[in-house]
PDB file of N, CA, C and O in Angstrom:
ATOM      1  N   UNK A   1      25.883   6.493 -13.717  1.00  0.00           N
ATOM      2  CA  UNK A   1      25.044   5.483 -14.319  1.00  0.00           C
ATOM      3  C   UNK A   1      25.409   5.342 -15.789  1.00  0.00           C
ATOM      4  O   UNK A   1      25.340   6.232 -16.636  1.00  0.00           O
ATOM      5  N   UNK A   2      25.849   3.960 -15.978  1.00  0.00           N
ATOM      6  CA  UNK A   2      26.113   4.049 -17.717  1.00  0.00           C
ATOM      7  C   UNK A   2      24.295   4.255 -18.332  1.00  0.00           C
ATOM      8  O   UNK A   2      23.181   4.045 -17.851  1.00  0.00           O
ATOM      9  N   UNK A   3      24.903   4.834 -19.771  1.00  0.00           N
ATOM     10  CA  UNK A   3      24.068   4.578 -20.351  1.00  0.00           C
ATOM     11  C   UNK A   3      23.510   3.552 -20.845  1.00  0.00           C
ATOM     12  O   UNK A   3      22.363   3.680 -21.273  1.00  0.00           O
ATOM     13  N   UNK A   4      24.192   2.231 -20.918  1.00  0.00           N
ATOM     14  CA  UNK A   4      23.805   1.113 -21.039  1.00  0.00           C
ATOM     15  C   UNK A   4      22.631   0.248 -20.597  1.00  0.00           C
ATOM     16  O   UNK A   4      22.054  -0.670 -21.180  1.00  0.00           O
ATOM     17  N   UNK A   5      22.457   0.760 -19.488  1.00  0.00           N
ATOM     18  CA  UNK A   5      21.526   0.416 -18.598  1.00  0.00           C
ATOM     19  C   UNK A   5      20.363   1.018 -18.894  1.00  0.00           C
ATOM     20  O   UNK A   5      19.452   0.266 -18.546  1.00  0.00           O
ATOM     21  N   UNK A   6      20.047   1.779 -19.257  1.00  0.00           N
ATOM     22  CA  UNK A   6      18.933   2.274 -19.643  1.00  0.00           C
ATOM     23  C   UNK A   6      18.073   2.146 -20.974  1.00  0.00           C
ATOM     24  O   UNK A   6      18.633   2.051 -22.066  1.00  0.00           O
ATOM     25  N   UNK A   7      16.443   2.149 -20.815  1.00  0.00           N
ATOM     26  CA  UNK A   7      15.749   1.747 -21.973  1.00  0.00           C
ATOM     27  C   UNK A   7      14.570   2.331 -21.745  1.00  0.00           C
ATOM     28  O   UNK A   7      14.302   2.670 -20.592  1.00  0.00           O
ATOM     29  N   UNK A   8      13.737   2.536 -22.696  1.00  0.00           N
ATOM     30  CA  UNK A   8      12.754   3.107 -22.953  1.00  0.00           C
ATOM     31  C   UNK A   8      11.363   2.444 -22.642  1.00  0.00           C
ATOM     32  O   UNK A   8      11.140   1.450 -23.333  1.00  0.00           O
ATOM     33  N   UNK A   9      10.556   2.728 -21.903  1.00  0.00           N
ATOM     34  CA  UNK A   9       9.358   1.810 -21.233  1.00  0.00           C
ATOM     35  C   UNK A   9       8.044   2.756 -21.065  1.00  0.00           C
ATOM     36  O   UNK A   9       7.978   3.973 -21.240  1.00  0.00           O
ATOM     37  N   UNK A  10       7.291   2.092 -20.780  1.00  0.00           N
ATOM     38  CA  UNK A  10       5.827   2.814 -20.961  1.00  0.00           C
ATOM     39  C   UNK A  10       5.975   2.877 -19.101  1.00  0.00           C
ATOM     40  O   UNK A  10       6.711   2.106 -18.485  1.00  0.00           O
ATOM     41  N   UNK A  11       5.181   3.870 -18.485  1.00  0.00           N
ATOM     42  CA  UNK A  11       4.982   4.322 -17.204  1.00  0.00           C
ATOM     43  C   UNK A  11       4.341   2.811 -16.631  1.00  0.00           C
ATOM     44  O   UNK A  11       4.917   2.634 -15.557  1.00  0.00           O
ATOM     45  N   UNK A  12       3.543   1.824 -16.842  1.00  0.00           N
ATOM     46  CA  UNK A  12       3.286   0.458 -16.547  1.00  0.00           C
ATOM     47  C   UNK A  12       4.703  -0.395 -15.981  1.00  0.00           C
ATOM     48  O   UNK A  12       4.962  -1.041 -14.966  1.00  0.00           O
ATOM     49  N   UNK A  13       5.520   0.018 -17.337  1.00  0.00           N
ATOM     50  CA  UNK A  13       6.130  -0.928 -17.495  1.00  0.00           C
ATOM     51  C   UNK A  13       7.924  -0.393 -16.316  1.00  0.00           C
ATOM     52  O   UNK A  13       8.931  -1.019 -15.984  1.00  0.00           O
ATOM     53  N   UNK A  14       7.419   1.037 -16.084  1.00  0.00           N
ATOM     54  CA  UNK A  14       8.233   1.853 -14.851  1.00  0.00           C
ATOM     55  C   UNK A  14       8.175   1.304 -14.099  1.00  0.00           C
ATOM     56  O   UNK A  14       9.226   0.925 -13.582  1.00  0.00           O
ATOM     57  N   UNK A  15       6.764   0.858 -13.487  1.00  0.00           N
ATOM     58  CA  UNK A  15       6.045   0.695 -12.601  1.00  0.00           C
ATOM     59  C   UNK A  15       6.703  -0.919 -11.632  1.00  0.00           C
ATOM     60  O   UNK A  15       7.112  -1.157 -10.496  1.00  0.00           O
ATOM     61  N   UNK A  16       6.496  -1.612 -12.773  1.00  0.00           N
ATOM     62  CA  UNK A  16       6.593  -2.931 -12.376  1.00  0.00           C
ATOM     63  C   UNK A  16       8.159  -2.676 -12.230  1.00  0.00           C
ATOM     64  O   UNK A  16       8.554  -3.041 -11.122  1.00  0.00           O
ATOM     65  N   UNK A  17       9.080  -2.190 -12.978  1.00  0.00           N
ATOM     66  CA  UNK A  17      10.686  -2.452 -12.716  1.00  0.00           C
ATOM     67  C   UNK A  17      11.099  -1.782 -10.992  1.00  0.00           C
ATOM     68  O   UNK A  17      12.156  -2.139 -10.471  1.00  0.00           O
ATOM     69  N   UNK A  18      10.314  -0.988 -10.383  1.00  0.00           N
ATOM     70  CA  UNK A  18      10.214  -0.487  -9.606  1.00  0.00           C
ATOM     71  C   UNK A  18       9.758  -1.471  -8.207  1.00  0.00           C
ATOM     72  O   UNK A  18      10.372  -1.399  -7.142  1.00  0.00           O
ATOM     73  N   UNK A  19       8.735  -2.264  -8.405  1.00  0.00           N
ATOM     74  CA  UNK A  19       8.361  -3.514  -7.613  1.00  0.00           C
ATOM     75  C   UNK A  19       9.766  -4.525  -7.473  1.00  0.00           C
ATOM     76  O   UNK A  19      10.355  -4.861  -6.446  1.00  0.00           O
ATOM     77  N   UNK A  20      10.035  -4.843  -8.782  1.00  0.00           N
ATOM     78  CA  UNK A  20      11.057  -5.800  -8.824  1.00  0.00           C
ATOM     79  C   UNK A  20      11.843  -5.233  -7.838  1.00  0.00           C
ATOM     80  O   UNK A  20      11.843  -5.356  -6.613  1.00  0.00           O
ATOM     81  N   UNK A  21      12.629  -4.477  -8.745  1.00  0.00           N
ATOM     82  CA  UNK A  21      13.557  -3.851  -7.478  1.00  0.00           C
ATOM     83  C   UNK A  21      13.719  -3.430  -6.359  1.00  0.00           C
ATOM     84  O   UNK A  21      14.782  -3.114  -5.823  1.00  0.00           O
ATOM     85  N   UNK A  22      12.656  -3.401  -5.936  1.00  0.00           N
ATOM     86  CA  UNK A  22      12.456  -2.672  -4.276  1.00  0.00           C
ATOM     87  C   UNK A  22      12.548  -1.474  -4.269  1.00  0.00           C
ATOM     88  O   UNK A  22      13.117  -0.944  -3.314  1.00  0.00           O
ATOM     89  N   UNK A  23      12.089  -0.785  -5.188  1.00  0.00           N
ATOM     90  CA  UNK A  23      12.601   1.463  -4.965  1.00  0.00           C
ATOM     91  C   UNK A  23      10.997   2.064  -4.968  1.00  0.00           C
ATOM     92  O   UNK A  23      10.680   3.247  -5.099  1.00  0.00           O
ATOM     93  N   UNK A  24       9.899   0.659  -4.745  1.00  0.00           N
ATOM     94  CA  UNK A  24       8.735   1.039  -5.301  1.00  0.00           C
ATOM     95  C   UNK A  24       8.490   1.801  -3.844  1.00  0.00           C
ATOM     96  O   UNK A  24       9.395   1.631  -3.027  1.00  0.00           O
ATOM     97  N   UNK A  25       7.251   2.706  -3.389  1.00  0.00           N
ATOM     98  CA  UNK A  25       7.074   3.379  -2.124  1.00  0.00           C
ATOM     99  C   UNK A  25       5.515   3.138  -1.465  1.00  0.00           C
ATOM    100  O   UNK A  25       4.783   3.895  -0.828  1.00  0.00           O
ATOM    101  N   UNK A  26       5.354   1.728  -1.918  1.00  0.00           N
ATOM    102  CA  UNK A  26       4.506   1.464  -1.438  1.00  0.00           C
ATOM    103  C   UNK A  26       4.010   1.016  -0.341  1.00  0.00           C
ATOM    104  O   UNK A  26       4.942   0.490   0.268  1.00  0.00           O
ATOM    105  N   UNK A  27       2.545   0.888   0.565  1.00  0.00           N
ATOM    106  CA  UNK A  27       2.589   0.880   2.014  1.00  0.00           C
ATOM    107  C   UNK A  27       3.305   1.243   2.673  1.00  0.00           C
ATOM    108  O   UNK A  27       3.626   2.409   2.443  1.00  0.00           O
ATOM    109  N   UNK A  28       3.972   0.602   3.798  1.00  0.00           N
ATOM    110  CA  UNK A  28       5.022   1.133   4.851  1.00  0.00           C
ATOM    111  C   UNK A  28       6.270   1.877   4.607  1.00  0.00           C
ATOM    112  O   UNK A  28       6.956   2.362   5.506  1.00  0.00           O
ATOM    113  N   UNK A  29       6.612   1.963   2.970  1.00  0.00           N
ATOM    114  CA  UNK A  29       7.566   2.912   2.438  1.00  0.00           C
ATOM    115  C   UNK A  29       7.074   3.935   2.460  1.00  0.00           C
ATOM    116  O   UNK A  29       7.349   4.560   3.485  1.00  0.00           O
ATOM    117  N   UNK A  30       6.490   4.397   1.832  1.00  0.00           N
ATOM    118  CA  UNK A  30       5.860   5.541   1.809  1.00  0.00           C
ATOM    119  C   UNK A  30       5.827   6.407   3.697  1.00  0.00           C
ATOM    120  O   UNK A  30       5.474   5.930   4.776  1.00  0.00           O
ATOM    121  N   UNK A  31       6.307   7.632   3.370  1.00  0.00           N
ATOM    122  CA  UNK A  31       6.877   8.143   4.485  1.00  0.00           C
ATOM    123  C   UNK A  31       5.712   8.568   4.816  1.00  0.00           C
ATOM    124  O   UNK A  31       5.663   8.683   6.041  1.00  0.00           O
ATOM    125  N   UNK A  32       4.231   9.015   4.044  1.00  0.00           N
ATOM    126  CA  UNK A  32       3.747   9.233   5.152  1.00  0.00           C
ATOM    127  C   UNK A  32       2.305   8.498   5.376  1.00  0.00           C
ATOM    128  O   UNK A  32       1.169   8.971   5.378  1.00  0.00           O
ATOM    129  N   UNK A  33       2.817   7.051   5.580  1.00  0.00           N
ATOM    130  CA  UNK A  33       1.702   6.108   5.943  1.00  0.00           C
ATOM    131  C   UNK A  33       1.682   6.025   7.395  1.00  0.00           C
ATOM    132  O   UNK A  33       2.548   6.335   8.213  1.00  0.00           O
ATOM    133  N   UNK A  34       0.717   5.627   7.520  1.00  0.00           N
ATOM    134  CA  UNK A  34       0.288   5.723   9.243  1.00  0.00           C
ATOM    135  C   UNK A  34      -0.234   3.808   9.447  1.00  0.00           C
ATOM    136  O   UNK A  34      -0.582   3.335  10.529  1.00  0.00           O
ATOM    137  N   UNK A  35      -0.190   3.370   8.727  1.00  0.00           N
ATOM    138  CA  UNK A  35      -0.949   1.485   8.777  1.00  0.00           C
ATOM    139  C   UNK A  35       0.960   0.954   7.944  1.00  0.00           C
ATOM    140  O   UNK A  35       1.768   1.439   7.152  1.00  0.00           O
ATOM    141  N   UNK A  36       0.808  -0.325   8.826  1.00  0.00           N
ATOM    142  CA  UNK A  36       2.064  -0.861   8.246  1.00  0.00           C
ATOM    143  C   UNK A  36       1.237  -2.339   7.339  1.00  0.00           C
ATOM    144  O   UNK A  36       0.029  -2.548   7.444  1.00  0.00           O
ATOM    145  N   UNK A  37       1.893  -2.956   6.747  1.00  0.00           N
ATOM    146  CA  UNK A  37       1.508  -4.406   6.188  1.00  0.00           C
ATOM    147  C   UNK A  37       0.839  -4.902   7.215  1.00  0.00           C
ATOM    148  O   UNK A  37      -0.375  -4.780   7.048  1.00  0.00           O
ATOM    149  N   UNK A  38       1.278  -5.661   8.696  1.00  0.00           N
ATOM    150  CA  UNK A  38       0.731  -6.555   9.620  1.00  0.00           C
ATOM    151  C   UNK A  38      -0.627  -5.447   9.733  1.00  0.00           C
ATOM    152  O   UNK A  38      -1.637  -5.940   9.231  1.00  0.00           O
ATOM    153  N   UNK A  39      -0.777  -4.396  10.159  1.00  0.00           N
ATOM    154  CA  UNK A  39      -2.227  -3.616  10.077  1.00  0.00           C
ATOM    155  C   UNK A  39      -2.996  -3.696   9.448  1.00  0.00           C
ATOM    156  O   UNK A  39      -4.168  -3.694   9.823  1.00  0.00           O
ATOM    157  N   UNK A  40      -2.614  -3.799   8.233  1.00  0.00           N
ATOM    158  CA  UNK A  40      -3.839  -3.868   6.824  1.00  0.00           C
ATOM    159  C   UNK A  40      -4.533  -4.982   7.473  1.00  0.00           C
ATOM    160  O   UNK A  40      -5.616  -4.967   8.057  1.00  0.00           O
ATOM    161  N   UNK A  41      -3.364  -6.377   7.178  1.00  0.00           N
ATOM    162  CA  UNK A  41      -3.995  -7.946   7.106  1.00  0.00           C
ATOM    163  C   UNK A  41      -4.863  -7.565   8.401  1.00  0.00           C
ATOM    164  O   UNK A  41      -6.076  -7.582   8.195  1.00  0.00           O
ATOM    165  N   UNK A  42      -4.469  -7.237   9.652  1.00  0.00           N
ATOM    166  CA  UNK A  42      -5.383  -7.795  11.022  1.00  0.00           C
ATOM    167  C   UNK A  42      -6.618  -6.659  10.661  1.00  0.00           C
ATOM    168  O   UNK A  42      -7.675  -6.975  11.208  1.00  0.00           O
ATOM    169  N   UNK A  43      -6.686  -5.593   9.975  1.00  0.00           N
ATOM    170  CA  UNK A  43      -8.024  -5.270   9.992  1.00  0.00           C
ATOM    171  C   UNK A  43      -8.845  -5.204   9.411  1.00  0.00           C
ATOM    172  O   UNK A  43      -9.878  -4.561   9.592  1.00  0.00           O
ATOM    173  N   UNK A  44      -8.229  -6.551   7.736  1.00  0.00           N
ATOM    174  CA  UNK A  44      -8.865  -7.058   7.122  1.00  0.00           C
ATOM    175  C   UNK A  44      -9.370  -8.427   7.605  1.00  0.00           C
ATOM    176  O   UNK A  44     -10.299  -8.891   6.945  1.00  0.00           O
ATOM    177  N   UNK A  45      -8.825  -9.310   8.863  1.00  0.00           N
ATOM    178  CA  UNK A  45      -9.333 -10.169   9.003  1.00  0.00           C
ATOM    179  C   UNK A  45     -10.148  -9.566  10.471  1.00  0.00           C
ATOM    180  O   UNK A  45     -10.431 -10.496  11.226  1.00  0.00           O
ATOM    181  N   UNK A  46     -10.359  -8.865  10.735  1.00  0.00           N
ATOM    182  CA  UNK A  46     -11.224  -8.327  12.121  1.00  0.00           C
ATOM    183  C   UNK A  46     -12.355  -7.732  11.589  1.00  0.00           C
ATOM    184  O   UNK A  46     -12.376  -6.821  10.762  1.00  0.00           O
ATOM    185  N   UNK A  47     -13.828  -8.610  12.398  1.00  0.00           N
ATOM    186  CA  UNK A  47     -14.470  -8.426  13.045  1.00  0.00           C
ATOM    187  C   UNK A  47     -15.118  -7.455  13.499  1.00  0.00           C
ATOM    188  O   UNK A  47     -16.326  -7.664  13.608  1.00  0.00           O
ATOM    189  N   UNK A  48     -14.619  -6.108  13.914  1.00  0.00           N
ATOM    190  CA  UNK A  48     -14.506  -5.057  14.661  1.00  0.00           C
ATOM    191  C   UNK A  48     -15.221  -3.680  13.541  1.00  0.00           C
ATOM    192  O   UNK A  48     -14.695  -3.352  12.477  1.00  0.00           O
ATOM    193  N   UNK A  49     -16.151  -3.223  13.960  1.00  0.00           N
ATOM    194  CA  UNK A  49     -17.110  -2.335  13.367  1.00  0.00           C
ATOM    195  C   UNK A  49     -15.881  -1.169  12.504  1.00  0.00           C
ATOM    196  O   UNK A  49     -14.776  -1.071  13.039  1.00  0.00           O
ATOM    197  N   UNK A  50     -16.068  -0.600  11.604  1.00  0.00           N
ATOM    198  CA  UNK A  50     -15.416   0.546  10.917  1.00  0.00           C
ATOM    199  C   UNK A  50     -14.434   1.679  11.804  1.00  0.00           C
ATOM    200  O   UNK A  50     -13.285   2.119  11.749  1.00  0.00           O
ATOM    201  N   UNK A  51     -16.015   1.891  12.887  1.00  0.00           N
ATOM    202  CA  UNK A  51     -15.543   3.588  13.374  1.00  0.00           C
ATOM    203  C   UNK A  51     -14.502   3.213  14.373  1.00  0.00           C
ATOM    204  O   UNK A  51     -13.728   4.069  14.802  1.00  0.00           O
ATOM    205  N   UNK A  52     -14.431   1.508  14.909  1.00  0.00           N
ATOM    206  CA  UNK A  52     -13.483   1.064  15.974  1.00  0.00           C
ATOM    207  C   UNK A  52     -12.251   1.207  15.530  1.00  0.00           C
ATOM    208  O   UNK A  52     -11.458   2.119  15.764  1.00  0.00           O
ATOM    209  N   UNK A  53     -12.104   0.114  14.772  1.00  0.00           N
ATOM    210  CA  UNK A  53     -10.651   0.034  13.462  1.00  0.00           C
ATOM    211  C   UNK A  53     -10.599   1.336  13.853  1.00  0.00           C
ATOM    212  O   UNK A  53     -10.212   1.636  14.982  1.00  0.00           O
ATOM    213  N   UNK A  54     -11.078   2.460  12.742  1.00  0.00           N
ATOM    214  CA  UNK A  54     -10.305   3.464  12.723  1.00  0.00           C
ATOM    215  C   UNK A  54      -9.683   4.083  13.471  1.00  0.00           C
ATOM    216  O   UNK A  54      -8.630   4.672  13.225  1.00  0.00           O
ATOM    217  N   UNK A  55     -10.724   3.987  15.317  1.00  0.00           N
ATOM    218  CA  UNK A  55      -9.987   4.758  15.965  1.00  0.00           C
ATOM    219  C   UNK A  55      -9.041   4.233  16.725  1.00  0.00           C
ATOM    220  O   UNK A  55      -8.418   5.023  17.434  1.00  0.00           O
ATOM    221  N   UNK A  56      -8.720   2.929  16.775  1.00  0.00           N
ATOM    222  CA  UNK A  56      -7.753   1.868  16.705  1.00  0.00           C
ATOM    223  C   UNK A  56      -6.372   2.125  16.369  1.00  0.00           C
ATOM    224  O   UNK A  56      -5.417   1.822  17.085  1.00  0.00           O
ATOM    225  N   UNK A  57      -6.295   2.858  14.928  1.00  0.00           N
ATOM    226  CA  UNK A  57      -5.323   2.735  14.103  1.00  0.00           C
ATOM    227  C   UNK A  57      -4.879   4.088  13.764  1.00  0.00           C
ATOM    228  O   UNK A  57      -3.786   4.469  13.345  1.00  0.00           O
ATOM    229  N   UNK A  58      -5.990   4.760  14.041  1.00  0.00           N
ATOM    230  CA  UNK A  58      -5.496   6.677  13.980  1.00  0.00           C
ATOM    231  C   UNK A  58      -5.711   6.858  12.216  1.00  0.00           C
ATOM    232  O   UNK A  58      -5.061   7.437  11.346  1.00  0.00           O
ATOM    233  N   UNK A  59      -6.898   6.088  12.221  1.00  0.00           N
ATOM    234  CA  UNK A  59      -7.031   6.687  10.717  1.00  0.00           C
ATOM    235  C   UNK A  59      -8.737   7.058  10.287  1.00  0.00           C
ATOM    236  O   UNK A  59      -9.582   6.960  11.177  1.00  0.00           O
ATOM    237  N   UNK A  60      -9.083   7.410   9.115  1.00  0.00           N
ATOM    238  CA  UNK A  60     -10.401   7.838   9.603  1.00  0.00           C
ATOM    239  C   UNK A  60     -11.396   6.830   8.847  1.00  0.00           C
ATOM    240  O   UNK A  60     -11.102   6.524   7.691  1.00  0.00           O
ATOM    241  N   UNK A  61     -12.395   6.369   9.348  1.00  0.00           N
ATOM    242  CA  UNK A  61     -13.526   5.643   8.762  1.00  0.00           C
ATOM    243  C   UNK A  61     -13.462   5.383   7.308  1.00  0.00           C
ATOM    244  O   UNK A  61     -13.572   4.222   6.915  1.00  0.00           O
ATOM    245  N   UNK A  62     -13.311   6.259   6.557  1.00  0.00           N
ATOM    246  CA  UNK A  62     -12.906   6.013   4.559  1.00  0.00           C
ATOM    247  C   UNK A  62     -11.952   5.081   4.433  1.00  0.00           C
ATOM    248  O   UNK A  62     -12.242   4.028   3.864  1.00  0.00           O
ATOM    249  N   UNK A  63     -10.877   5.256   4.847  1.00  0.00           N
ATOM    250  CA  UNK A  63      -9.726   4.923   4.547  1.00  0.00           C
ATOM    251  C   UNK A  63      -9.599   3.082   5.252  1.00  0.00           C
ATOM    252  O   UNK A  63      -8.795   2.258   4.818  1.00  0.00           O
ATOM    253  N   UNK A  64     -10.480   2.850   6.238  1.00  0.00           N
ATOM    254  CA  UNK A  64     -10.788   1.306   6.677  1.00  0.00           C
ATOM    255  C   UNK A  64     -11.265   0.975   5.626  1.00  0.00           C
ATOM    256  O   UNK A  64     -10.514   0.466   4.794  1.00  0.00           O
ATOM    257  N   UNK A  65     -13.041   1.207   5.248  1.00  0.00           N
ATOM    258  CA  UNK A  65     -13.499   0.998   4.442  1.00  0.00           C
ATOM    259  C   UNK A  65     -12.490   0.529   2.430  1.00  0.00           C
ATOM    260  O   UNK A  65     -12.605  -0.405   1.637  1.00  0.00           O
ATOM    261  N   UNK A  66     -11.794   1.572   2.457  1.00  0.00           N
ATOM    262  CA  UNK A  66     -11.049   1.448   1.243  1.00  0.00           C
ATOM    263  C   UNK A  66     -10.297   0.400   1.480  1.00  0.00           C
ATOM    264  O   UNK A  66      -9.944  -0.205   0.468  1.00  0.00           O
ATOM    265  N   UNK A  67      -9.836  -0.130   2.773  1.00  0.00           N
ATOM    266  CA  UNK A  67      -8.732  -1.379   2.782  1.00  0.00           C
ATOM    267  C   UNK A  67      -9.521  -2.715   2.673  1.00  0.00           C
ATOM    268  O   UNK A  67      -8.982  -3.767   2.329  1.00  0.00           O
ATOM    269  N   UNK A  68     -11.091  -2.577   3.052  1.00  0.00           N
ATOM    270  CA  UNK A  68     -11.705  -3.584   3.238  1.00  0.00           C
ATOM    271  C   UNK A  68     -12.388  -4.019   1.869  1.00  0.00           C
ATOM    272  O   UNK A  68     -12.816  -5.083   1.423  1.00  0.00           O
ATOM    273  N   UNK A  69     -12.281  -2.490   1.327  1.00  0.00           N
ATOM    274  CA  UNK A  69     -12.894  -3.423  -0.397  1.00  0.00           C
ATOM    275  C   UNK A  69     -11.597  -3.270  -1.366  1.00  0.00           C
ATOM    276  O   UNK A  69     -11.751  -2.980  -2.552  1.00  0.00           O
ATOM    277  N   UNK A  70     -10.288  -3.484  -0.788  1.00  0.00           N
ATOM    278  CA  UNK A  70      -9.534  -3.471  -0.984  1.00  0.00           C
ATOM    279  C   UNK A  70      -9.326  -2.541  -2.827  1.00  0.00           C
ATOM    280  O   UNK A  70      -9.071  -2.888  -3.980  1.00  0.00           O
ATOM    281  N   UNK A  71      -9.658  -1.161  -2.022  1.00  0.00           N
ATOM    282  CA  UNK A  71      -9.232   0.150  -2.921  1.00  0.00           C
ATOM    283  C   UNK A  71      -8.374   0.809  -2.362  1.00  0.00           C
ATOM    284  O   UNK A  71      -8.271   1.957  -2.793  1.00  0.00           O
ATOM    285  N   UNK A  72      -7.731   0.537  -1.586  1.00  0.00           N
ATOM    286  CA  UNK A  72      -6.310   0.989  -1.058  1.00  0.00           C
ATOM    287  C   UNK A  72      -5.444  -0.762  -0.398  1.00  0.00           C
ATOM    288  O   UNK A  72      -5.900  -1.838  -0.010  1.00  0.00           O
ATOM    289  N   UNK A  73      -4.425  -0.346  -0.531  1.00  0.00           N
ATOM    290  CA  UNK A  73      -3.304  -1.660  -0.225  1.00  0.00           C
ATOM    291  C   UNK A  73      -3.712  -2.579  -0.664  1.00  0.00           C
ATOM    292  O   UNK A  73      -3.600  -3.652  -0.072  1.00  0.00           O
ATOM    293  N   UNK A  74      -4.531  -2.434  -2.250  1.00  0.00           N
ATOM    294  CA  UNK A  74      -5.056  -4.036  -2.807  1.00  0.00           C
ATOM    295  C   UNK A  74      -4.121  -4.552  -3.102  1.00  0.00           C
ATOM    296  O   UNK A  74      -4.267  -5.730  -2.777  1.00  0.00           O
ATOM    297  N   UNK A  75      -2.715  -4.339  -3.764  1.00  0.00           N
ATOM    298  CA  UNK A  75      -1.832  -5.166  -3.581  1.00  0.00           C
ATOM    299  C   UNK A  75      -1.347  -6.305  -2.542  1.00  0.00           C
ATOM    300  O   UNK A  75      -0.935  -7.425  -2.842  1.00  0.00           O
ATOM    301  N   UNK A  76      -1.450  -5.914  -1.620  1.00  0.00           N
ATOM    302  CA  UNK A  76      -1.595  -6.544  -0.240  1.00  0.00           C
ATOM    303  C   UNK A  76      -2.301  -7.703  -0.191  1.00  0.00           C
ATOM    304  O   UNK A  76      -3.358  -7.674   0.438  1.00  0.00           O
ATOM    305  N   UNK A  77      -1.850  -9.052  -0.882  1.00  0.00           N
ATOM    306  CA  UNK A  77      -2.643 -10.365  -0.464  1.00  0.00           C
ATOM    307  C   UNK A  77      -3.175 -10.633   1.014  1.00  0.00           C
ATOM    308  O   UNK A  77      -3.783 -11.672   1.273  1.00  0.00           O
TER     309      UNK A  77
END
């Protein structure tokens, strides 16, 4: 890696160069997610009581809840 390429940034500003580029490990990157993208959306647009979802998806009741007030995968339009 030249040194050229490199510059000095605030952890924010890591953050976002990381999105751009695709090296970020978010949702379905992340090795140890169990919900892919198409999962989030369908069990944000479903209907379907908490404890169902979860046992639906192999995940536990919190972790629906967190997608539904979108405190987990809020990135996720």
């Amino acid at each position: 890696m030249s040194p050229h390429h490199l510059s000095w940034k605030t952890r924010s500003e890591n953050n976002e160069d990381m999105v751009q580029h695709g090296t970020d490990t978010r949702g379905s990157k992340n090795a140890m997610a169990k919900l892919t993208e198409s999962d989030v959306l369908a069990i944000r647009a479903s209907y379907a009581r908490q404890v169902d979802l979860a046992a639906q998806y192999g995940v536990r009741q919190q972790t629906i809840s967190a997608i539904l007030r979108r405190k987990e995968w809020a990135w996720l339009k």
